[in-house]
C-alpha positions as CSV (number, residue, x, y, z in Angstrom):
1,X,0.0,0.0,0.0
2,X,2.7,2.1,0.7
3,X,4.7,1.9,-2.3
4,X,1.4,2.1,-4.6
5,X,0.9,5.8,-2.8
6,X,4.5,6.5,-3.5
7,X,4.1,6.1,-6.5
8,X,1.0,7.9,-7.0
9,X,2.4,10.7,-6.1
10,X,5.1,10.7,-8.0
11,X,2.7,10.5,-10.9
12,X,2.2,14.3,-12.1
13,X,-1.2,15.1,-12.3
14,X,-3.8,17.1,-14.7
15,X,-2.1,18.6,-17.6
16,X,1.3,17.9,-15.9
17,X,0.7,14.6,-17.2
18,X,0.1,15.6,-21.3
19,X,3.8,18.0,-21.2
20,X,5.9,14.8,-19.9
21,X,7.6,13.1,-22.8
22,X,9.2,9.6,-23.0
23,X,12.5,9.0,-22.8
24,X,12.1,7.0,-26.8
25,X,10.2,9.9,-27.6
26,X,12.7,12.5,-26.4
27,X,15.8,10.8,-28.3
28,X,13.6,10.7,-31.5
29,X,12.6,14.8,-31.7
30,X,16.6,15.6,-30.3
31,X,17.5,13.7,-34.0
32,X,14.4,15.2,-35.6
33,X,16.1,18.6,-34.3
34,X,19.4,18.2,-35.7
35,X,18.6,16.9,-38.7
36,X,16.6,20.0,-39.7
37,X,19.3,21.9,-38.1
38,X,21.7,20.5,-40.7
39,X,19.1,21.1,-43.7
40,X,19.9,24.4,-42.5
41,X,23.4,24.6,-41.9
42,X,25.1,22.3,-44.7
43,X,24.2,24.6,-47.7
44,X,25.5,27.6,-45.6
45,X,29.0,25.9,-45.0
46,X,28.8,24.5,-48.4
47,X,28.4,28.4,-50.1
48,X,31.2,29.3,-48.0
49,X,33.3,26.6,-49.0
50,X,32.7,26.9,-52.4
51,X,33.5,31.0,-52.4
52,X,36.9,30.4,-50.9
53,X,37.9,27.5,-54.1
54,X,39.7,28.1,-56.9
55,X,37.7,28.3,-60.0
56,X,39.3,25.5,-61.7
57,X,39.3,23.6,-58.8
58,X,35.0,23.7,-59.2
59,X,35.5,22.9,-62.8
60,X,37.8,19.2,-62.2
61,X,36.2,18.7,-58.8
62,X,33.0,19.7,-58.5
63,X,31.5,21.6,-55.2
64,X,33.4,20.3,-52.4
65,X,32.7,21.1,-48.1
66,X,36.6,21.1,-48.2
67,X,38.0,23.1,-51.4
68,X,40.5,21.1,-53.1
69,X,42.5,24.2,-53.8
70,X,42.0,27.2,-51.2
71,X,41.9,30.3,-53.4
72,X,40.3,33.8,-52.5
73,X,39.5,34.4,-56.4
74,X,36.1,35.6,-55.5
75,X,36.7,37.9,-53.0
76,X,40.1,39.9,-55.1
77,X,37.2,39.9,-57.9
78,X,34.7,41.8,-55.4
79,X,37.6,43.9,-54.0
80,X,38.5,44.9,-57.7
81,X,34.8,46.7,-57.2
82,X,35.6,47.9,-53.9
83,X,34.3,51.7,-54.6
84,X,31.3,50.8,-55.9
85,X,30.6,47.9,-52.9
86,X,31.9,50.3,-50.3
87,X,29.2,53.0,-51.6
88,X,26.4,50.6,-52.1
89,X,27.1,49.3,-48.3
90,X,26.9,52.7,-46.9
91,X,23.8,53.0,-49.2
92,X,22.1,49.4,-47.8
93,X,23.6,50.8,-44.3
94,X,21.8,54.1,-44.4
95,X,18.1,52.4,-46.2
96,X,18.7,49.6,-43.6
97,X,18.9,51.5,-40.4
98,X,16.7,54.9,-41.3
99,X,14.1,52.5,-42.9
100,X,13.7,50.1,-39.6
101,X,13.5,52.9,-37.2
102,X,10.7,54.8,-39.5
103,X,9.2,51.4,-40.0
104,X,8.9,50.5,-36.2
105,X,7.6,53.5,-35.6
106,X,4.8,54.4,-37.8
107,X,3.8,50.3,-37.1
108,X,3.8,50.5,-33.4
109,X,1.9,53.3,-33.5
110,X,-0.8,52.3,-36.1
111,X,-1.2,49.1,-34.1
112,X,-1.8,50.8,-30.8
113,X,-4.4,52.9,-32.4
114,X,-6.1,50.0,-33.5
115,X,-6.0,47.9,-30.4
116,X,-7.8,50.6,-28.2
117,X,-11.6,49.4,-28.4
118,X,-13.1,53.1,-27.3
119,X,-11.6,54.3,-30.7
120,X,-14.3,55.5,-33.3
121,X,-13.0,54.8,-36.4
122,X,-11.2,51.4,-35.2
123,X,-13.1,48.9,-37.0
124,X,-13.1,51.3,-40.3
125,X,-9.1,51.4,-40.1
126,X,-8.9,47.8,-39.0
127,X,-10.8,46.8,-42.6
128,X,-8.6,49.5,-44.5
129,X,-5.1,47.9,-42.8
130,X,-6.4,44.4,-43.3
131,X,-7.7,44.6,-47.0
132,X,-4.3,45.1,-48.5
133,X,-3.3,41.4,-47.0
134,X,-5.7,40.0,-49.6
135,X,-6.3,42.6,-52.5
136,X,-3.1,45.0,-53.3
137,X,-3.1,48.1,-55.9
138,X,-0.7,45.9,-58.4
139,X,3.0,46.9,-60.3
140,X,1.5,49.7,-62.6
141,X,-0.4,51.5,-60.5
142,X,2.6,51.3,-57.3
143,X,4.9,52.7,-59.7
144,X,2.8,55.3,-60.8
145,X,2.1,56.6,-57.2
146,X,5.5,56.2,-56.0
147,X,7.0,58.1,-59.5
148,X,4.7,60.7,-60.5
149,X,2.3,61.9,-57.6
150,X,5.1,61.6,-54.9
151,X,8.4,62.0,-57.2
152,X,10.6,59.1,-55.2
153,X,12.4,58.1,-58.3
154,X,16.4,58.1,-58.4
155,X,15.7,59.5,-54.3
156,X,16.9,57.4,-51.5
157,X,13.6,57.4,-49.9
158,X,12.2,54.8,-53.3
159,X,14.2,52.9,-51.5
160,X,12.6,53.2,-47.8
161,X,9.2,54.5,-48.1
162,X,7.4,51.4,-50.3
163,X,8.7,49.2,-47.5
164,X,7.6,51.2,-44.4
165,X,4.4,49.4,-43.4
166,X,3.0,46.0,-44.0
167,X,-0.8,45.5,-43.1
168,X,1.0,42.0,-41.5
169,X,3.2,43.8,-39.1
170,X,0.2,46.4,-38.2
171,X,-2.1,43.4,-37.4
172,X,1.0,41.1,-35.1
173,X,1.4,45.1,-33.2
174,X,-2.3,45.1,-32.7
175,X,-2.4,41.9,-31.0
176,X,0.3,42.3,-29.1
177,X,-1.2,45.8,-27.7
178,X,-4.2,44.7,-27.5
179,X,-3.5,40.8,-25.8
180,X,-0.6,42.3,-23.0
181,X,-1.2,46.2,-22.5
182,X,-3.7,46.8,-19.7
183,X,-6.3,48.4,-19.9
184,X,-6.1,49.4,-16.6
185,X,-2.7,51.1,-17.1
186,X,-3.9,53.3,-19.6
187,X,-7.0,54.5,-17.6
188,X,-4.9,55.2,-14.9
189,X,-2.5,57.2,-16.9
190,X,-5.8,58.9,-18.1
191,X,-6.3,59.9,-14.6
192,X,-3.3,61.2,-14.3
193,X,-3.4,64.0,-17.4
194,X,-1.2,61.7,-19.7
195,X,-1.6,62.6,-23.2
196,X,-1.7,59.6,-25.6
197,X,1.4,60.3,-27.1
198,X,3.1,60.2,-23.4
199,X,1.1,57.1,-23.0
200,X,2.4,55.7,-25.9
201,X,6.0,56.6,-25.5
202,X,6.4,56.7,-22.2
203,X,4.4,53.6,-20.8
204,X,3.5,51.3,-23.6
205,X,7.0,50.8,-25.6
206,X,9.0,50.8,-22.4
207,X,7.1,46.9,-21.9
208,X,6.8,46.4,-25.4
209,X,10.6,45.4,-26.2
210,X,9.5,41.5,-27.5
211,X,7.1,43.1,-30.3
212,X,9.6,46.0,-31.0
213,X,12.2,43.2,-31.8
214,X,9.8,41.6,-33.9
215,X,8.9,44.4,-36.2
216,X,12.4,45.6,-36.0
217,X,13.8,42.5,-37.5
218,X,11.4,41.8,-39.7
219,X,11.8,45.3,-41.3
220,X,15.5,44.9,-41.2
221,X,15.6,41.8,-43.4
222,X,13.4,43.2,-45.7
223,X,15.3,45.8,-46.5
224,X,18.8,44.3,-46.1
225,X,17.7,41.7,-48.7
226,X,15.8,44.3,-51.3
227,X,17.1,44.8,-54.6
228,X,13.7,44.9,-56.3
229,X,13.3,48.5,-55.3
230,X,16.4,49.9,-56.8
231,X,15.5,48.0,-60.1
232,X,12.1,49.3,-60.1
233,X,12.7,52.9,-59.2
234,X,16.6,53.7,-59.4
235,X,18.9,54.4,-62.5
236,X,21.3,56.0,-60.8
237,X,24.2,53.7,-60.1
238,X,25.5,55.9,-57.5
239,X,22.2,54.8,-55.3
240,X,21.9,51.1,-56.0
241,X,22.0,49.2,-52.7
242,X,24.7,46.2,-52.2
243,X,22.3,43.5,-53.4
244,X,21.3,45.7,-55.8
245,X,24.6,46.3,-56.9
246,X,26.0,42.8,-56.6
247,X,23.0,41.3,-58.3
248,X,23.6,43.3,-61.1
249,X,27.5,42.2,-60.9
250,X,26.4,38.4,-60.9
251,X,24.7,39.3,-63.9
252,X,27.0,40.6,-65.9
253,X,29.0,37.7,-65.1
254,X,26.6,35.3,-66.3
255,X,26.1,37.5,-69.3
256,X,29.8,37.9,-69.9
257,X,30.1,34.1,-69.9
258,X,27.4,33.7,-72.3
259,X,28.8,35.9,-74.9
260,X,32.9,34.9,-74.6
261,X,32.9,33.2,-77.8
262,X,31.7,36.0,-79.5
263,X,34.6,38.4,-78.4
264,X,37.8,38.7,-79.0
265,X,40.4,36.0,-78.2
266,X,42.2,38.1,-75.5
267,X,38.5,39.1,-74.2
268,X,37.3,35.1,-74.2
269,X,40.3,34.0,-72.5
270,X,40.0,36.8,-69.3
271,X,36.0,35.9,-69.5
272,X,37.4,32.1,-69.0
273,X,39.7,32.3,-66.5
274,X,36.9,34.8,-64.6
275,X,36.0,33.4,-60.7
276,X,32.5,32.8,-61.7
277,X,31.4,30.4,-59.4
278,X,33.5,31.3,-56.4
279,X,32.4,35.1,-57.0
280,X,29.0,34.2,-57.0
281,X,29.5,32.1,-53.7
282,X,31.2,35.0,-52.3
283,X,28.2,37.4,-53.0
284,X,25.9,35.4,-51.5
285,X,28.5,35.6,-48.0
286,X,28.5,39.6,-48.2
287,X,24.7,39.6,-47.9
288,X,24.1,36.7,-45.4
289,X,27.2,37.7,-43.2
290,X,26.2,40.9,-42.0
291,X,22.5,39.9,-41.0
292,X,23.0,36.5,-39.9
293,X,25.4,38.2,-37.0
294,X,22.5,40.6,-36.3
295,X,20.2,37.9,-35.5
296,X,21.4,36.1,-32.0
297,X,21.1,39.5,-30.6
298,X,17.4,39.9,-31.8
299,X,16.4,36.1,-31.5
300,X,15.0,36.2,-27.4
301,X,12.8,39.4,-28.4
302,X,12.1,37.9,-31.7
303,X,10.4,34.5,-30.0
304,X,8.2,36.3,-27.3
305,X,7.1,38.6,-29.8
306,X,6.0,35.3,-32.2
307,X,3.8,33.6,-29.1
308,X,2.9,36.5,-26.9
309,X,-1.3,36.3,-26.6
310,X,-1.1,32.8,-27.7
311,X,-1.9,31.5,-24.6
312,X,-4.1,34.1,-22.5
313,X,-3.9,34.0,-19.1
């Protein structure tokens, strides 16, 4: 009797008993888990591996995790460019920054507009931010706006503005206001003679650093990896962006090797012995490098923000 109460209690109880996983099942998910975190990893190392190879090397080898012959082709080919890279980085730097701050911003503050109930026109403005998640104005009529009624072509701001808001961050801020703010707070503050604007900046951001992450990195990818926008809207070369700019080198590249039999021999034979692989391998490092250091730093904020007001306590 004693031992079968012993063991009763060391039985967890209610919905103790539905989180407890198997010791089988435990060892199965870890492998799950690292085999997806290699799907993830392997092409990254591989990219890398493949940038620092010589380029005939690829050609009698193949792609190899451990280049056959270590050669930094790819990288003196970028560095050749360095004037142009260093401006387009300071131009990517600039969009990248000055876009994610006016991007948090005007977000945060549409979505705390919409998450307070006693606001008029909330459900008007919650169908006007939600519609453009279905429906959108298309290419033609974007460009139009964005050109001719408010001039952003060849301006750094084509470059920020188009990318500002998303009706999809406006909606994961409204939640988030809406799911962990009190109510209570705010009335309070009320009471007190706050303004909404010292409401806003002075009580709600301060305990809104998970969803502030959220936006914030979401905005910065989007514009770190943007090249669409300079194509669209930029013909100055002195603005292109760094993806803009090395997309554009990758295709002349590919272009270049297209056409080598139709130059001349001297021409054909530079074209030949050009990095193209390894050049391309070591683009595709310059744009991943810089943003995959910025993540760790953003990844705690970044996962409350996902599954705050999932559970509601």
């Amino acid at each position: 009797m004693v031992s079968t109460k012993k063991k009763r209690k060391n039985q967890p109880d209610g919905f103790e008993r539905f989180n407890q996983i198997s010791t089988p099942m435990n060892v199965i998910l870890n492998i799950i888990f690292i085999l997806a975190a290699l799907v993830c990893v392997v092409p990254v190392l591989l990219v890398v591996a493949i940038s620092f190879s010589a380029e005939s090397s690829i050609t009698e080898y193949g792609y190899r995790f451990i280049p056959k012959i270590v050669s930094f082709e790819g990288y003196s080919y970028l560095a050749s460019q360095s004037t142009m890279i260093l401006r387009a980085l300071g131009i990517s730097l600039f969009v990248t920054i000055v876009g994610t701050v006016i991007g948090v911003l005007l977000t945060t503050l549409m979505g705390y507009v919409l998450s307070r109930t006693t606001y008029k026109l909330n459900n008007f403005l919650t169908m006007v931010v939600f519609i453009p998640m279905v429906f959108n104005g298309g290419l033609v009529s974007t460009y139009a706006v964005n050109t001719q009624l408010l001039g952003l072509k060849n301006t750094v701001w084509a470059l920020i503005l188009p990318l500002c808001v998303s009706s999809f961050n406006v909606v994961i801020c409204r939640t988030f206001f809406k799911t962990t703010v009190p109510e209570s707070l705010i009335e309070s503050a009320k009471m007190d003679g706050a303004s909404q604007l010292k409401i806003f900046f002075k009580i709600v951001l301060p305990i809104s650093l998970p969803v502030l992450a959220t936006i914030g990195l979401f905005l910065c990818f989007a514009y770190w990896n943007d090249w669409y926008q300079s194509m669209l809207y930029i013909d100055d070369s002195k603005l292109y962006s760094l993806q803009a700019l090395l997309n554009g080198i990758l295709t002349n590249i590919q272009m270049l090797a297209r056409n080598a039999a139709a130059m001349g021999g001297s021409a054909a034979e530079i074209i030949a012995n050009m990095p193209q692989e390894a050049a391309r391998m070591a683009i595709v490092v310059i744009i991943v490098l810089p943003i995959a250091c910025a993540y760790p730093y953003f990844q705690k904020y970044f996962i409350s923000g996902l599954t705050v007001g999932a559970v509601k306590g």
